[in-house]
C-alpha positions in Angstrom: -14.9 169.8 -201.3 -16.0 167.0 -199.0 -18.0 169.1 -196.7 -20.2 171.7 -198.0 -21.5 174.7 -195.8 -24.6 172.7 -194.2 -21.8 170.3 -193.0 -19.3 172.2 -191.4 -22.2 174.2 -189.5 -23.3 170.4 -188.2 -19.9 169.4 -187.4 -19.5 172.8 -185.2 -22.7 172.1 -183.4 -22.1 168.6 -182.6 -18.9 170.0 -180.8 -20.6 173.0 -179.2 -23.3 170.3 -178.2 -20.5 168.4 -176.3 -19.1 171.6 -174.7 -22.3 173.1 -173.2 -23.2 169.7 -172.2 -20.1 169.6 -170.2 -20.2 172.5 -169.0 -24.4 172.3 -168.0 -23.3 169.2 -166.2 -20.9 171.0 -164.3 -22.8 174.2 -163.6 -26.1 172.3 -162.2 -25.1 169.3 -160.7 -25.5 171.1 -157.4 -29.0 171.5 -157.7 -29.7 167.6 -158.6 -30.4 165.4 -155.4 -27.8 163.1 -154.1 -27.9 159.2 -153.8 -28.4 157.2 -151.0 -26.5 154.6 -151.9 -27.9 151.3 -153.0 -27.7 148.0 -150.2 -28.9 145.9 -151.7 -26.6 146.2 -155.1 -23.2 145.2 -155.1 -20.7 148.0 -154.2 -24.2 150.4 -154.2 -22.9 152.2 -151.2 -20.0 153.2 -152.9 -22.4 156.1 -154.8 -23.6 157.2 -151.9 -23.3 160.8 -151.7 -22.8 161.6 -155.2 -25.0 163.9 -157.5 -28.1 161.3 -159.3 -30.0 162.1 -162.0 -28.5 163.9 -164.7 -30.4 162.8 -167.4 -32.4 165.6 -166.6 -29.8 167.8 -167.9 -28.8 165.3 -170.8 -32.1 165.2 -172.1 -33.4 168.8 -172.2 -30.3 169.6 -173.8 -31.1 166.6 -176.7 -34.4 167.5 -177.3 -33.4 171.7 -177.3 -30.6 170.9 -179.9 -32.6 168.2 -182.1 -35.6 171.1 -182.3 -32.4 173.5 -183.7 -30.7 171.1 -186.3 -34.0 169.0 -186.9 -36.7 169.6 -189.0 -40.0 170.6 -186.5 -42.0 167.7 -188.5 -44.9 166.3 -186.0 -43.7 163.3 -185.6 -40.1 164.2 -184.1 -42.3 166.8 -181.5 -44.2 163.6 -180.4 -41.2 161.8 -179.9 -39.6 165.0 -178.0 -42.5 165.2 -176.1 -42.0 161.6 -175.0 -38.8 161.1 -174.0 -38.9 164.2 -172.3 -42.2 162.3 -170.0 -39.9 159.5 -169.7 -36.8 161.6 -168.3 -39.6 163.1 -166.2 -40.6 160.0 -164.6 -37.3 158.2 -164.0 -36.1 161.9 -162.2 -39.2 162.1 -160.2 -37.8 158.4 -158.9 -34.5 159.7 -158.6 -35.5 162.9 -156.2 -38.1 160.7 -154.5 -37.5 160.2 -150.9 -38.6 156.2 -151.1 -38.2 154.9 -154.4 -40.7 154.0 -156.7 -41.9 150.2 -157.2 -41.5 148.1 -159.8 -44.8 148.2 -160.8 -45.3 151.6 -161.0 -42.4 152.8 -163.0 -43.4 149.2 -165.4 -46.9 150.8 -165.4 -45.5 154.2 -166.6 -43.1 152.6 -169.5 -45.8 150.6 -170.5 -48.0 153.2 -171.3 -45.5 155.4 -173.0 -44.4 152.1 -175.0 -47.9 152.2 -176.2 -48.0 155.8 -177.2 -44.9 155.3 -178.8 -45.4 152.0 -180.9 -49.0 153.8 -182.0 -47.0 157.0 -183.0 -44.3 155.1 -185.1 -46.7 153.2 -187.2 -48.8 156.2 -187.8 -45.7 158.1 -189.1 -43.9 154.8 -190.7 -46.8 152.4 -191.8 -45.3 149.2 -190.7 -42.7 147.5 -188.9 -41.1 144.3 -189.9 -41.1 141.9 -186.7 -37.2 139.8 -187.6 -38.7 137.5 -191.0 -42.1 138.4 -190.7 -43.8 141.7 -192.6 -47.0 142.6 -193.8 -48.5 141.8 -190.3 -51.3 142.6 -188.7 -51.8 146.5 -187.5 -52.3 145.9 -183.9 -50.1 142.5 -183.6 -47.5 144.9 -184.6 -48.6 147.8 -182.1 -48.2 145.3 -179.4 -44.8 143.9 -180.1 -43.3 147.0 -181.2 -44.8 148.6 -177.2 -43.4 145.4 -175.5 -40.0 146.1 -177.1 -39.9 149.3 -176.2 -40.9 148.3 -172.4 -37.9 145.7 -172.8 -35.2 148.5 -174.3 -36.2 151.1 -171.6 -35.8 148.6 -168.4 -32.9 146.5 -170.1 -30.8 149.8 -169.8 -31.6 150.9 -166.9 -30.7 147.1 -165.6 -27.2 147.8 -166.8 -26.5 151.1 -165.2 -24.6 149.6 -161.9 -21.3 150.2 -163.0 -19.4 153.8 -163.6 -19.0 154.1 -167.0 -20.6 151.0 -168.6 -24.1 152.1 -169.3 -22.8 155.2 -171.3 -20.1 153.7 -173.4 -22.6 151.0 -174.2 -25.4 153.4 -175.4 -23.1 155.0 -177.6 -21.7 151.7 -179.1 -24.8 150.9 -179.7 -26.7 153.8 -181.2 -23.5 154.8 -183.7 -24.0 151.1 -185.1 -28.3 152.1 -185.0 -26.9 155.1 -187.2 -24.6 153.1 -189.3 -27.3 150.9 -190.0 -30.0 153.8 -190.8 -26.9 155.5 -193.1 -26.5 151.9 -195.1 -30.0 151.5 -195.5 -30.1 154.8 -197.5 -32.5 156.6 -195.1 -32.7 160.5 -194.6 -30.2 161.8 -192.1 -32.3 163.3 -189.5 -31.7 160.1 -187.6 -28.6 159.7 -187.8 -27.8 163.5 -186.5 -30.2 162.5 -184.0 -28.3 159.8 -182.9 -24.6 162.1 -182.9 -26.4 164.7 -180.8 -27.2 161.8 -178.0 -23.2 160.7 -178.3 -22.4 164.1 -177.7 -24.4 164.8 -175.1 -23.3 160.8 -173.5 -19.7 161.7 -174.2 -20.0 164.7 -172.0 -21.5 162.9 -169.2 -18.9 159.7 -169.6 -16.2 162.6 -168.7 -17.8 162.9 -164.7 -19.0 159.3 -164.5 -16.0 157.4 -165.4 -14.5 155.6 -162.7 -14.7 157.0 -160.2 -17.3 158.6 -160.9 -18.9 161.9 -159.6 -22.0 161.9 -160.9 -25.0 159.5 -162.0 -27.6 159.6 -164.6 -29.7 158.0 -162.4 -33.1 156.4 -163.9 -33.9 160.4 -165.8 -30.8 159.3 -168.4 -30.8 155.2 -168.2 -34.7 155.0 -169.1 -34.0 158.0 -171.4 -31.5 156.0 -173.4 -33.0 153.1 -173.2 -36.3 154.9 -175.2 -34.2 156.6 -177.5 -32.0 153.1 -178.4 -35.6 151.5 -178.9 -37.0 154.4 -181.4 -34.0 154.5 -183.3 -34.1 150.7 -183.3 -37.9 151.2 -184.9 -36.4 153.6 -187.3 -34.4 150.5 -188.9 -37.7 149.6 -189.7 -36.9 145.7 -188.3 -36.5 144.6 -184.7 -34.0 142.2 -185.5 -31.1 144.7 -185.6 -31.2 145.1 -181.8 -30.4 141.5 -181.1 -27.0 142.4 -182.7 -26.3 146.0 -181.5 -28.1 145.4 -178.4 -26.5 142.0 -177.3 -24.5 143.2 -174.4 -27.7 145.3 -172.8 -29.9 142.0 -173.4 -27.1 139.7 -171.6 -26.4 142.1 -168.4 -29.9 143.6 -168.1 -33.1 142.1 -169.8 -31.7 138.4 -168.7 -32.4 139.0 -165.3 -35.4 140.7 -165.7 -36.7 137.2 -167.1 -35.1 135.8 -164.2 -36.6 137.6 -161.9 -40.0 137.4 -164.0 -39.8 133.4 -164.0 -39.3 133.8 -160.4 -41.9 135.9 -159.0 -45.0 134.7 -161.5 -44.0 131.0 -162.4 -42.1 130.3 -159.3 -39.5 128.9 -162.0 -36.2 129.3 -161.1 -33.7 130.1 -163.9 -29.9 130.2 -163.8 -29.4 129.5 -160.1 -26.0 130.3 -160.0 -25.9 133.0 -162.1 -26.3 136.8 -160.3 -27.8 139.3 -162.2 -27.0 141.9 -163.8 -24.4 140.4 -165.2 -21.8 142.7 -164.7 -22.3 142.0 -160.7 -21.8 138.2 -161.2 -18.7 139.4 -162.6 -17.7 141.6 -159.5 -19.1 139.2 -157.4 -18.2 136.1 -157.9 -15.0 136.7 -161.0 -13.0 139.6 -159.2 -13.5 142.1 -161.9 -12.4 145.3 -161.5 -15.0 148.1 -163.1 -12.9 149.1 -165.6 -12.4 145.4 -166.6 -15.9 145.4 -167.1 -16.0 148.2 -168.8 -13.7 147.8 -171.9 -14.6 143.8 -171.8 -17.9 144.6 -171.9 -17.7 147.3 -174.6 -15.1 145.1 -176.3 -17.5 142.6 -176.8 -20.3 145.3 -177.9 -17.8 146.6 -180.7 -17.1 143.2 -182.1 -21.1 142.2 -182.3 -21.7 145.2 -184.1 -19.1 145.4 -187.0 -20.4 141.8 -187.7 -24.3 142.5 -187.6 -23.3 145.1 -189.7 -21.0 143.5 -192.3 -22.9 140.1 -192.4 -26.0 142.4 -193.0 -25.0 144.5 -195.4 -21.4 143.1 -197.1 -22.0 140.2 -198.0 
């Protein structure tokens, strides 16, 4: 038979993952705090009102469920323990009464980047940087913690639109999966990475347009870790730059725009606003759900051919 035993139980709790993520969502929304709606972003007062920061839901239920179908070895608990401090700190913006600054939530990923990147190479050995392998230990460290910084803030860049961060994320990690299934790896990643679809299916069913409720910064810097780790888990970085296209073009672009800006007094792509998906609003007429399915459209297409040019030819 094509499913033994093991299998069908897995395929029953992925489903039952989904359902009680629904239905968490739906039971404690009540008790999350409420947005004040965003001036400052295009349409951002449109969300005022609404419930913000589910990821604090999303991710207790992702790391209670990975500690039932995972094995408890040390290395997953670290990683638990981690993206559960960085749920923690982008719901502690969420609830806060003034948000946080920009330097201290970058102060925050960055040391949780670092812990992360340390714990990966103690577990995995190595990383290979795109061509380059077999480099030095700390060279490695420092890359792998700056990627991480970039993966948690480019996602959170692209949450502005109802919808569009979550479709995205799951695009994107199912093609991480794929790629960790291909490379012949064990398959706690890539149940891993179902149990995070689940639980983003689940949310896309309140937040998609219109919305009634958020993720806010406890789900988008969440993700944004957990599409980084998996990323390491390929054991190269170069995979993101294909799975990952759409989330480096709406989100990480500006945050180099901005960067340029505000330390080199540079001034890059004038014309262009950023995230992208406002430019798009903005200036192109583009309904949400336009940019939704375009978006994802073009997320779909980069990945089947990172994957086939990677791996079929």
């Amino acid at each position: 038979m094509f499913y033994d035993i093991s299998n069908r139980f897995l395929v029953i709790a992925f489903l039952i993952t989904y359902f009680i993520t629904c239905l968490s969502l739906t039971l404690f929304a009540k008790w999350l705090p409420q947005d004040k709606g965003r001036e400052y972003a295009f349409n951002g007062t449109k969300s005022k009102g609404k419930y913000r920061g589910a990821g604090i839901i999303m991710i207790i239920i992702l790391v209670i469920v990975s500690c039932l179908l995972l094995p408890l070895k040390a290395e997953y608990i670290i990683y638990y323990l981690l993206i559960g401090i960085c749920m923690i700190f982008g719901y502690l913006d969420d609830k806060a009464e003034n948000p946080w600054g920009e330097y201290k939530k970058g102060l925050f990923d960055l040391l949780l980047a670092i812990i992360t990147s340390y714990t990966f190479l103690k577990y995995n050995g190595g990383l290979n940087i795109f061509i380059f392998s077999n480099l030095n230990f700390y060279i490695v460290w420092i890359i792998a913690a700056v990627f991480i910084w970039l993966s948690i803030n480019a996602i959170n860049c692209t949450d502005g639109v109802d919808g569009l961060s979550g479709a995205l994320s799951i695009v994107t990690i199912l093609s991480l999966g794929v790629i960790i299934y291909l490379q012949g790896q064990s398959g706690d990643m890539i149940k891993f990475a179902i149990i995070m679809c689940e639980i983003i299916f689940a949310y896309l069913w309140k937040n998609t347009s219109p919305s009634t409720l958020l993720m806010g910064d406890a789900g988008s810097r969440a993700i944004g870790f957990f599409i980084a780790l998996l990323t390491l888990k390929t054991n190269n970085l170069m995979f993101y730059l294909g799975v990952a296209v759409v989330f480096i073009l709406d989100g990480l672009t500006g945050l180099v725009k901005v960067s340029f800006l505000r330390f080199f007094k540079i001034k890059i792509f004038p014309n262009i606003i950023f995230p992208l998906h406002d430019f798009f609003r903005k200036e192109k007429g583009w309904s949400d759900s336009q940019i939704v399915f375009r978006f994802v459209t073009l997320q779909v297409i980069i990945s089947f051919m990172t994957i086939f040019l990677l791996f079929f030819n």
